[in-house]
N, C-alpha and C positions, 0 to 999 in steps of 0.2 A: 504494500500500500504506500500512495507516495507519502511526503513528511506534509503537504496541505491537505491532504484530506482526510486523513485522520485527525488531526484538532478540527476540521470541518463536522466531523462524526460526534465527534465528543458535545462540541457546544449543540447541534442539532439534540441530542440527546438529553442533554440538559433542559434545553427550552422546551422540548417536550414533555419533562418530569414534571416541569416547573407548571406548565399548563393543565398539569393533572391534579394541581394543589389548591386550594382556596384561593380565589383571586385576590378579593376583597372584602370589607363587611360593611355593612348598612344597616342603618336605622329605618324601620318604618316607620308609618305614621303613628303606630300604637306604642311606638316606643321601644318592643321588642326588637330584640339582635337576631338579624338571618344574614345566613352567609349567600354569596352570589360567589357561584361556578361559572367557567362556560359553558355550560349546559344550558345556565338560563341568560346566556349573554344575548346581544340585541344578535339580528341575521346578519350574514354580511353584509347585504347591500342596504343595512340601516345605520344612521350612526346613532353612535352610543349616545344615550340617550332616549332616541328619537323613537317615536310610536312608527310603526311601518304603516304605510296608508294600501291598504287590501286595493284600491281603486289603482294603483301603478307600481305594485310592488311586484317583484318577477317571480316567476314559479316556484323556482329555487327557494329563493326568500320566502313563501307562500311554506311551501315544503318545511325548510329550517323550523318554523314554527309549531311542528308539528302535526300538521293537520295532514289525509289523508289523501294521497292522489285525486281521489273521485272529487272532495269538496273543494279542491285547490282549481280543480277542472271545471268546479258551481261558478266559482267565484268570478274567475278569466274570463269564463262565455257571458257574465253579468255586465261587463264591462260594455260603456260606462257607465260607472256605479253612483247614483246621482245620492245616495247620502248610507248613514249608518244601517239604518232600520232595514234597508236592502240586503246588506251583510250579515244582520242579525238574523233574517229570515232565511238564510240561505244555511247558516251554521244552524238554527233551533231545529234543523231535520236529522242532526247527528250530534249533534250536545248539548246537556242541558246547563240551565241560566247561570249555575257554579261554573262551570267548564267554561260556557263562553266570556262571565266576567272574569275569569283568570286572564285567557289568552287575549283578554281588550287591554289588557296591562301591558301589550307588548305590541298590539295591533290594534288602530282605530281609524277610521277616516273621520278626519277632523271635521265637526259639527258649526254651521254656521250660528254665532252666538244674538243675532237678531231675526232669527226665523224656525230654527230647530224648534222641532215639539218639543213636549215635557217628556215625551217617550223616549224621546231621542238624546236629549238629555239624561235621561235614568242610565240608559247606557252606557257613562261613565261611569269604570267602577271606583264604587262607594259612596255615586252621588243618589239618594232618596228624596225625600218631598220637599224635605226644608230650605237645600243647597237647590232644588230644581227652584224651587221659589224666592232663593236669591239672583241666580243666574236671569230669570224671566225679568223681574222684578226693575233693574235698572235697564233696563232696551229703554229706546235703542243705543245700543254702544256706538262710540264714533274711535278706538282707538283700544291696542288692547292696555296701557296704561289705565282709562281707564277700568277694563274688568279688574284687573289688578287690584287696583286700588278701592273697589268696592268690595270681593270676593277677601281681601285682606282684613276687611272689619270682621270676618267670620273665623279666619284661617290662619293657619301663619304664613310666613312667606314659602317653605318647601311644599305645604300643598297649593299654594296660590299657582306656583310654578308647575306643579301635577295635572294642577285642573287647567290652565292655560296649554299644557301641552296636548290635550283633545279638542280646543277651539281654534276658531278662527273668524275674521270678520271680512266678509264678502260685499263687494262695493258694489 
């Protein structure tokens, strides 16, 4: 073996171990400590962070998530996917409301915040009646500073940034 490619082997080796270890840890919202793996990292073609949008995200990514060829194949022939509740109807024929508010923790198509239902809204998860009736409550929005900034008399700032990452304000 020549002398570069063996230290080539080694460090490959290493950063593979290394990727089989706890990445990181996080705080949720309840305060509990959970570890994040790459198992439950974002797909590749999302960045970290970011909710993967079902309406242009690629198969693969589609796939990465879990889900199963046939509804990855629901989803693509959907397209275009004109809001959530499209999605949610197309998942509620092979998961139920547990299963599909997990995977909207990872995948949403962001909700217009001056015209979405209250249904459409729910579909955020962890948002119920009270948070749907702050979100309605100040329409119309002209900017997302302000959701921010009203969503903020409720929240702290890390879910203010949660719930902003499923909105959007469409002109």
């Amino acid at each position: 073996m020549s002398r570069t490619v063996l230290p080539l082997l080694v460090l490959a080796t290493f950063v593979l171990g290394a990727c089989q270890e706890q990445v990181s840890e996080e705080m949720n919202p309840t305060g509990d400590s959970i570890e994040i793996s790459l198992d439950a990292a974002a797909p590749v073609g999302a960045q970290a962070g970011a909710l993967l949008d079902p309406g242009n995200a690629s198969h693969a990514d589609l796939m990465a998530l879990g889900l199963d060829s046939a509804t990855v194949e629901a989803i693509v022939a959907a397209r275009p996917i004109e809001n959530m509740l499209e999605v949610d109807a197309i998942l509620a024929s092979s998961m139920d409301e547990a299963e599909r508010e997990a995977l909207y923790e990872r995948m949403f198509k962001p909700i217009d915040l001056n015209t979405a239902s209250g249904e459409e809204i729910q579909l955020i998860p962890r948002v119920g009646d009270r948070m749907q009736g702050e979100f309605e409550e100040y329409r119309p929005y002209t900017d997302m500073a302000q959701f921010r900034r009203e969503m903020g008399k409720y929240v702290d700032d890390a879910e203010v940034e949660r719930l902003a990452s499923y909105v959007s304000i469409r002109r």
